[in-house]
N, C-alpha and C positions, 0 to 999 in steps of 0.2 A: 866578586860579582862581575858578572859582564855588561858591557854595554848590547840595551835595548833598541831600543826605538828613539830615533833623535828628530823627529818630524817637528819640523817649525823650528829648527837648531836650536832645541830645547838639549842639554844634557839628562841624561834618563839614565837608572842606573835599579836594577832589581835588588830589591831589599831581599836579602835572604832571609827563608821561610823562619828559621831558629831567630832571628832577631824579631822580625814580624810576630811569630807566636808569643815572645819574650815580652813585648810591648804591649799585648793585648790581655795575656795575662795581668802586667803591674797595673794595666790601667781599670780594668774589671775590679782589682783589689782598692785601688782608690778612690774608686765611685761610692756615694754613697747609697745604702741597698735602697732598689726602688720597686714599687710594688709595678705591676707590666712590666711591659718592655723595655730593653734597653736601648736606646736610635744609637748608632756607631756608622759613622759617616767618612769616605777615604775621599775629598773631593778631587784627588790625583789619582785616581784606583787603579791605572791601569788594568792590567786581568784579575785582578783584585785580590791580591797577596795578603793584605792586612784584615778586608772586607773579611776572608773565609779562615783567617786565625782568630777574627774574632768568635765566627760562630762556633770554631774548634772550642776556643777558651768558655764559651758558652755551653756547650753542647757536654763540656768535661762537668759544668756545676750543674749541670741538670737543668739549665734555664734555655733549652732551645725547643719552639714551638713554631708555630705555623704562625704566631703572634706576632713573636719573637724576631721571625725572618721579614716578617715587614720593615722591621725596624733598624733593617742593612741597609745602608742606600751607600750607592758610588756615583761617580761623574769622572768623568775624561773627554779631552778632545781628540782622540785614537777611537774613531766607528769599531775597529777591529780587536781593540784593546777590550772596550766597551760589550763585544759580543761576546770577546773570550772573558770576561767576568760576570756577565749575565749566566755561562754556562754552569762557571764552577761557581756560585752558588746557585743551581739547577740542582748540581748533582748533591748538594747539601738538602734538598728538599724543596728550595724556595720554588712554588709554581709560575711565578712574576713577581723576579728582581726588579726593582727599582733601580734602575739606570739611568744616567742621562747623558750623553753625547753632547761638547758643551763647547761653546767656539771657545771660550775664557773663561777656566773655573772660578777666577777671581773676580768676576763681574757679569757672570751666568744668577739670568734674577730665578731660577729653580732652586739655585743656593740659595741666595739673599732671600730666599722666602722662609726659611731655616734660621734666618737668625735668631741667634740666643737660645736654640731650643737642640742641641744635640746633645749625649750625654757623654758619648766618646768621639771623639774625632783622633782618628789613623792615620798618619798622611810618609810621605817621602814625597815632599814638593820637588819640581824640578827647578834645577838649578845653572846658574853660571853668573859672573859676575857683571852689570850693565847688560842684559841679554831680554828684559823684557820691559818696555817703552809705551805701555797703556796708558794712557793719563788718566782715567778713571779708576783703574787697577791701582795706580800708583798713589791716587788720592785715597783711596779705599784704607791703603796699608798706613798711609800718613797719619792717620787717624788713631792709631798703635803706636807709631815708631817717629814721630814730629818732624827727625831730620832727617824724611826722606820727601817731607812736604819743597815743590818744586825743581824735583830732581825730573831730567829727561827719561832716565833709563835706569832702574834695579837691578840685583839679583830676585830672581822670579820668586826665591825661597823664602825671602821674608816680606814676596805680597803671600806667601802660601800661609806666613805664620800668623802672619793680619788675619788673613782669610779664617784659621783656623780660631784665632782670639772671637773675631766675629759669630763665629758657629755656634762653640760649644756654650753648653747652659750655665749659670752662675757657679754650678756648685760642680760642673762635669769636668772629663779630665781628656788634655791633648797630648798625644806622645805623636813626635813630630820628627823624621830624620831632618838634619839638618848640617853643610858643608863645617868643616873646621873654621872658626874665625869669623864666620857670619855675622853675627854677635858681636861684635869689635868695634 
């Protein structure tokens, strides 16, 4: 995969679509079935890679409706990124994607109003190591991960993982790209 868009010297790296579909597939398989919609949240969506494998992987069980497409929501801090995934789910049917355009999706309160309540969460956080110095962010992820409590600077990938712990619903499932050794 190539390098994307590195705006705010974020490392950005496109998930290819075979991985993305691959992801949204296992994670539809380990939801528990729900009666409505399914909410499937990328809060790193860029042009929204994973956002429209979900409704592919949707759209394949028979479970996509005009319902359905409410319940795709993305956010990024890329206006541009943000437009080109409002499109392409346009061309999936949605008539008004839910988008949001977000200074920090790790402390954007249109997330935080989300908490606990998605049933998939999509993501390929951006990444690098020490490269994101939020102190709210960082406290946010503390809250997950203990030994990052009073740290100046993260890797942004595990405020993304925080973020994503934060989101999803008790019982929903996160498929998350994530650097080798992160976790370490």
């Amino acid at each position: 995969s190539g390098r994307y868009d590195h705006a705010g010297g974020l490392s950005t790296y496109l998930t290819p679509s075979g991985v993305a579909k691959m992801m949204a597939d296992v994670a539809l398989s380990l939801l528990p079935q729900r009666a409505g919609h399914v909410s499937v949240l990328d809060p790193f969506c860029g042009t929204g890679r994973f956002l429209v494998a979900a409704l592919e992987a949707l759209e394949e069980r028979g479970n996509l409706s005009e319902d359905q497409l409410s319940g795709i929501v993305g956010a990024d801090q890329s206006e541009s990124a943000v437009a080109k995934a409002a499109v392409n789910l346009m061309l999936y049917g949605a008539s008004d994607p839910r988008m949001w355009v977000v200074r920090d999706s790790m402390t954007a309160s249109d997330l935080n109003s989300c908490e606990g309540e998605i049933d998939i969460v999509l993501t390929n956080p951006p990444f690098g190591s020490g490269k994101y110095a939020d102190r709210d962010g960082i406290s946010c992820a503390s809250r997950y991960m203990p030994s990052l409590n009073g740290r100046s600077a993260i890797d942004p990938a595990l405020g993304g993982l925080a973020l994503s712990l934060r989101l999803v619903s008790e019982d929903g499932v996160i498929g998350i790209v994530l650097p080798d050794g992160l976790l370490e």
